[in-house]
mmCIF file of the C-alpha atoms, coordinates in Angstrom:
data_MODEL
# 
_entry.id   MODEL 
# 
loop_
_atom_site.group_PDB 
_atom_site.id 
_atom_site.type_symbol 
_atom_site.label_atom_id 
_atom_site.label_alt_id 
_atom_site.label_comp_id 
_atom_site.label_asym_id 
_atom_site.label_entity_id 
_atom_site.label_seq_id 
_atom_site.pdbx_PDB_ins_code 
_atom_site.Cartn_x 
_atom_site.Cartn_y 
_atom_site.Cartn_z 
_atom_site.occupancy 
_atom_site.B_iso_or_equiv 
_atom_site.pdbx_formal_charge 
_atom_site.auth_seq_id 
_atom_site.auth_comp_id 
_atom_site.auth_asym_id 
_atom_site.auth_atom_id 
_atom_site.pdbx_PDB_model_num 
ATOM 1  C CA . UNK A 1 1  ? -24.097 -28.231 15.944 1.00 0.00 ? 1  UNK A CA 1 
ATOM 2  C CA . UNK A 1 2  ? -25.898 -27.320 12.783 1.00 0.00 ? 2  UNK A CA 1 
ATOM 3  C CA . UNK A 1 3  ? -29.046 -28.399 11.099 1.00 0.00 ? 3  UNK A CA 1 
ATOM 4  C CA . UNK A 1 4  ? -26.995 -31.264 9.323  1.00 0.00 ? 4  UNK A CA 1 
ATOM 5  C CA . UNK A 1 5  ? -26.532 -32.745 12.153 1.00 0.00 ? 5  UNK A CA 1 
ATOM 6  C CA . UNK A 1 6  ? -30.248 -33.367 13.051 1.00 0.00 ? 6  UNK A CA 1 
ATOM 7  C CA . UNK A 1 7  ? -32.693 -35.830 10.898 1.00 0.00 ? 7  UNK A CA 1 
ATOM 8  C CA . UNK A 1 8  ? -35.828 -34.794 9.870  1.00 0.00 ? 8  UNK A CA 1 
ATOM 9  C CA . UNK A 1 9  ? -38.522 -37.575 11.191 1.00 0.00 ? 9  UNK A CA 1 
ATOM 10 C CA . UNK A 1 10 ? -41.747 -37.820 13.021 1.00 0.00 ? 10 UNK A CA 1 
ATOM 11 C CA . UNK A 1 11 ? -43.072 -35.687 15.523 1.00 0.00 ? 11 UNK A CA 1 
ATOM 12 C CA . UNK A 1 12 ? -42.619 -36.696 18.992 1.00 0.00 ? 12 UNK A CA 1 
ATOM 13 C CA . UNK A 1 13 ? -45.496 -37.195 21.534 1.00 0.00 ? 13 UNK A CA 1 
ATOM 14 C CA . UNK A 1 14 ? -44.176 -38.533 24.528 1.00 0.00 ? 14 UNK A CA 1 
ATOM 15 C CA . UNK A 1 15 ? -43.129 -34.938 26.213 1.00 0.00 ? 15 UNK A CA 1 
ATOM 16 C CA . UNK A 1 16 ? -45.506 -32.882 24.768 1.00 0.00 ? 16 UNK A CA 1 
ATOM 17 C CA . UNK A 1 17 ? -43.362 -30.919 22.686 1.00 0.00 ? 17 UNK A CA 1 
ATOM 18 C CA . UNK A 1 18 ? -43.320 -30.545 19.223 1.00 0.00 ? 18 UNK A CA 1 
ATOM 19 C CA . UNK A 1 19 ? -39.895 -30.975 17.906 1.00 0.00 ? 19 UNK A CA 1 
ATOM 20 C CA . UNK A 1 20 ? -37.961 -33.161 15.431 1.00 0.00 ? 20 UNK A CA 1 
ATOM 21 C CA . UNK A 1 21 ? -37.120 -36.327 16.413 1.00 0.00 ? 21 UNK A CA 1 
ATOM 22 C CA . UNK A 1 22 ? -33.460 -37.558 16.124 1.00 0.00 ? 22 UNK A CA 1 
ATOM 23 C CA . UNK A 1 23 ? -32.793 -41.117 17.212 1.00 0.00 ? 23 UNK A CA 1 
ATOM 24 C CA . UNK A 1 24 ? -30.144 -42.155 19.362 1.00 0.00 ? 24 UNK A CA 1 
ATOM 25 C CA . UNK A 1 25 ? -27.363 -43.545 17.335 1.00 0.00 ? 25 UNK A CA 1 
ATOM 26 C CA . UNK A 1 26 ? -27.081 -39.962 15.635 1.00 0.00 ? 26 UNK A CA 1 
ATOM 27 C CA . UNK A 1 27 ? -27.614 -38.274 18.941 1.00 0.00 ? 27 UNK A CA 1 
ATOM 28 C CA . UNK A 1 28 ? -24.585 -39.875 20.361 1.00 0.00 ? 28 UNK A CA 1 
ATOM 29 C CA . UNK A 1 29 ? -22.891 -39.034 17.812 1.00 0.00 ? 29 UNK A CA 1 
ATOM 30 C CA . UNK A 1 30 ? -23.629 -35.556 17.509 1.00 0.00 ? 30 UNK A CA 1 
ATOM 31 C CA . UNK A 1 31 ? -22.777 -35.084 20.990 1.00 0.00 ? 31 UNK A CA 1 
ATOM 32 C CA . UNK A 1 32 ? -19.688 -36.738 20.683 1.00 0.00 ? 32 UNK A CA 1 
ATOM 33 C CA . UNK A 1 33 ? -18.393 -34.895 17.805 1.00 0.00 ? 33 UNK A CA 1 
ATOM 34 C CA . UNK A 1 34 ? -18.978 -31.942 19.887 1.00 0.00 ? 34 UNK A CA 1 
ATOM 35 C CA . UNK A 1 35 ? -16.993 -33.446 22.947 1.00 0.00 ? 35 UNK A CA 1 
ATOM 36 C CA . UNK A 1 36 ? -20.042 -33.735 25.303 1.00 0.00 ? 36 UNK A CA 1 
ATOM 37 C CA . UNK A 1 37 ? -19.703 -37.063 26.988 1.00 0.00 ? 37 UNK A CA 1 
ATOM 38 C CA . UNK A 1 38 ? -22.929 -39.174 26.797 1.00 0.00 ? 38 UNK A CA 1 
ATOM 39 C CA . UNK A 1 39 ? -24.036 -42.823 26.956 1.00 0.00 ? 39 UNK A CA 1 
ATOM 40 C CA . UNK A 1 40 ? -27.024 -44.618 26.681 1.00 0.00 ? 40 UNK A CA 1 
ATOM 41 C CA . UNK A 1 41 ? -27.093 -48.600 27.874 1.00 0.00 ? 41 UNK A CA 1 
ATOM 42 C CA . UNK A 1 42 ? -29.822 -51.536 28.552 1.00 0.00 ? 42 UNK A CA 1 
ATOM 43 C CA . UNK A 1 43 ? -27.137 -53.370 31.368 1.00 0.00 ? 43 UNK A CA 1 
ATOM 44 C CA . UNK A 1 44 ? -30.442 -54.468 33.279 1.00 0.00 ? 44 UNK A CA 1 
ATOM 45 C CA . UNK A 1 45 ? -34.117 -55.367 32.655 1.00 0.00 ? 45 UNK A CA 1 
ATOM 46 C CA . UNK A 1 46 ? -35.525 -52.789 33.951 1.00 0.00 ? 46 UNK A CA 1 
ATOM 47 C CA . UNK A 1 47 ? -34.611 -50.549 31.189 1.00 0.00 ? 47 UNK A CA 1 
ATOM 48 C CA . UNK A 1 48 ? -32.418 -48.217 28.815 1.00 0.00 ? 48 UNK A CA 1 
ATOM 49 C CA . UNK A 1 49 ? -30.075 -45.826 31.250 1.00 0.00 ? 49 UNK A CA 1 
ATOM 50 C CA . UNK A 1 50 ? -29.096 -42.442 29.756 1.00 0.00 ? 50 UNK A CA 1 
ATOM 51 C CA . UNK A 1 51 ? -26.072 -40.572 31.204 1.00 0.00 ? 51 UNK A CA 1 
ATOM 52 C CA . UNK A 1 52 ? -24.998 -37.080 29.923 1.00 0.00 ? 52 UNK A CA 1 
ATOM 53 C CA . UNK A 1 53 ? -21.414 -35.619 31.360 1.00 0.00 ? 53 UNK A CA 1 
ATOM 54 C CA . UNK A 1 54 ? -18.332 -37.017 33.682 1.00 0.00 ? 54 UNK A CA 1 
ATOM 55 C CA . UNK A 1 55 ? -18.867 -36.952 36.857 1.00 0.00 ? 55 UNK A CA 1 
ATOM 56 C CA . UNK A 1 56 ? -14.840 -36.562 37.693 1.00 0.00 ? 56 UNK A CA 1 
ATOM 57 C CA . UNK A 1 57 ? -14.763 -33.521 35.522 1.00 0.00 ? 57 UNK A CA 1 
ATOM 58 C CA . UNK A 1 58 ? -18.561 -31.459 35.770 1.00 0.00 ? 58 UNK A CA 1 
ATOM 59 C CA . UNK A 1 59 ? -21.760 -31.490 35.697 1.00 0.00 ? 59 UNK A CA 1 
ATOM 60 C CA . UNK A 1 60 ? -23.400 -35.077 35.247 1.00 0.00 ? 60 UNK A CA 1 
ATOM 61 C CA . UNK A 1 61 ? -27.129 -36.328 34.856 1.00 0.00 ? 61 UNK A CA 1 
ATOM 62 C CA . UNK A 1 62 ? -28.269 -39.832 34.617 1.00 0.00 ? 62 UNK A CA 1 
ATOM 63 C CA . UNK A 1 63 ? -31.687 -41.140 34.226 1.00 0.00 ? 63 UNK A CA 1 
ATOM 64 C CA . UNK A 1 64 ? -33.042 -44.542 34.410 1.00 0.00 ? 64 UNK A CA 1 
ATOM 65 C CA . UNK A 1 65 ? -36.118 -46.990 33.561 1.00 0.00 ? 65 UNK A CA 1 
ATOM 66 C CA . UNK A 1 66 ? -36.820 -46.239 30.294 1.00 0.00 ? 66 UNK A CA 1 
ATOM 67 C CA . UNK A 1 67 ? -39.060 -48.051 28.707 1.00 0.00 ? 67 UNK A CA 1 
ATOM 68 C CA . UNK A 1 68 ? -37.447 -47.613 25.208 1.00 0.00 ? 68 UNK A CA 1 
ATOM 69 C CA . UNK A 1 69 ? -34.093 -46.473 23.468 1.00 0.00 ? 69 UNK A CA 1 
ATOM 70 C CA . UNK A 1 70 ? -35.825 -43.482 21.745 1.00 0.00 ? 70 UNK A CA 1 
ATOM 71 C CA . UNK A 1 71 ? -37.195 -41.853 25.005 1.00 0.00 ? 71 UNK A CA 1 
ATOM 72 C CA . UNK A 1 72 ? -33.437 -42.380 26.578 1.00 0.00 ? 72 UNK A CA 1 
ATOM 73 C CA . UNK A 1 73 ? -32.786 -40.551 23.686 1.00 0.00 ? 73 UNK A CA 1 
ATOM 74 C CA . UNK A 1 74 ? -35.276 -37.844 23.638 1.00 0.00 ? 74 UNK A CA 1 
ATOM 75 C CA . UNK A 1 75 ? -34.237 -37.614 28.042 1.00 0.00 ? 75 UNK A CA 1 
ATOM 76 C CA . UNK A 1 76 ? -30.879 -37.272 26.708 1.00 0.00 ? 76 UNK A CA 1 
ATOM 77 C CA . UNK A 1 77 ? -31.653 -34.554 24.132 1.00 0.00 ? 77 UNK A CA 1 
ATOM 78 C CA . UNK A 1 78 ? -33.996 -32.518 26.469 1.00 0.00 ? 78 UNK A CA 1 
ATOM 79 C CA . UNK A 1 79 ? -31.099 -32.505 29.075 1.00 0.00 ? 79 UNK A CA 1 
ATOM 80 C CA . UNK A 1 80 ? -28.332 -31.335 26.883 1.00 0.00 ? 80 UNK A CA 1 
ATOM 81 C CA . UNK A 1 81 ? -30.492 -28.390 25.977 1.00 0.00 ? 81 UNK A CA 1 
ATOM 82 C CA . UNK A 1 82 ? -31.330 -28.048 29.189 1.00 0.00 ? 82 UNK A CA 1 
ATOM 83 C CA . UNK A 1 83 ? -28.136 -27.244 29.818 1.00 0.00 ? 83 UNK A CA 1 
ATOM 84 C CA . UNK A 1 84 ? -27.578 -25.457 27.150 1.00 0.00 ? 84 UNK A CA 1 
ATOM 85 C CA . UNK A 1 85 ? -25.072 -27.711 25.168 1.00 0.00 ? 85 UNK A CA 1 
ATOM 86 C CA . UNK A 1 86 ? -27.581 -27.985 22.508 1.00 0.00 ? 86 UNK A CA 1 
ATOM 87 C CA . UNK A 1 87 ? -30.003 -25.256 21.611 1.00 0.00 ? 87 UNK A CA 1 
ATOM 88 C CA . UNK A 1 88 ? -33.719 -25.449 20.086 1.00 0.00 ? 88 UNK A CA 1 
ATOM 89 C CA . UNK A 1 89 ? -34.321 -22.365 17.690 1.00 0.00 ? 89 UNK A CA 1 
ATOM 90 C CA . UNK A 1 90 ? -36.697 -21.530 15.231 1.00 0.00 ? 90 UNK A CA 1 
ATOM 91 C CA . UNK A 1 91 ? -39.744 -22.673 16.783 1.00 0.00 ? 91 UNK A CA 1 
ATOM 92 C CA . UNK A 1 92 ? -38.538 -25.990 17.757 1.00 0.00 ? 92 UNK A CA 1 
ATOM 93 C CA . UNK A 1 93 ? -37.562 -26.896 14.738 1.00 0.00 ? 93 UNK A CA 1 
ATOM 94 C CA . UNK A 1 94 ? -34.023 -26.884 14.062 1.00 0.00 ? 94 UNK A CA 1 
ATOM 95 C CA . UNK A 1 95 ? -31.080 -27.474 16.788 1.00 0.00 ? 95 UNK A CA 1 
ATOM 96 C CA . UNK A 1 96 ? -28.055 -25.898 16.229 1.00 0.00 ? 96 UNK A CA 1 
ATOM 97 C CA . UNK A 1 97 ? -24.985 -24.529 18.661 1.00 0.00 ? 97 UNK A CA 1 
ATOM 98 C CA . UNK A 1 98 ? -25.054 -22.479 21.793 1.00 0.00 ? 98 UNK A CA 1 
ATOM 99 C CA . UNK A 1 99 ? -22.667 -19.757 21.120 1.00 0.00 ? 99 UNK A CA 1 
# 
């Protein structure tokens, strides 16, 4: 991924970290462009559910009960680096590919 395909926007408080903030209809598709299977759905009340991966084909992660679509969003993001499909460089503030 390169820096074009990451918005520029407010800070983020809700993890602690200080990194730009992309919201979720760019996330997805980001991730998509880049072939990384992701969702993120409201099917319930209790919340947005964020999914990352297949399950028939790899690793998958799925998290639940969030309380908005931007923190399924920043879950989703945080995961992806976490495993190293996305990368944070430059102090946080760019994203571009892990190669």
């Amino acid at each position: 991924m390169t820096n074009r395909d990451f918005l520029k926007g407010p800070q983020d408080h809700t993890t602690g970290r200080q990194t730009e903030r992309i919201s979720a209809g760019p996330l997805l598709m980001v991730l998509r462009r880049h072939q990384i299977p992701c969702s993120i759905d409201s099917l319930s009340a209790s919340g947005w559910t964020a999914r990352l991966g297949d399950p028939s084909k790899g690793p998958y992660s799925q998290q639940g009960y969030f309380r908005t679509l931007d923190a399924a969003a920043e879950w989703l993001l945080e995961e992806a680096e976490r495993r190293g499909l996305v990368a944070v460089s430059g102090g946080g503030q760019s994203r571009g590919p892990v190669t």
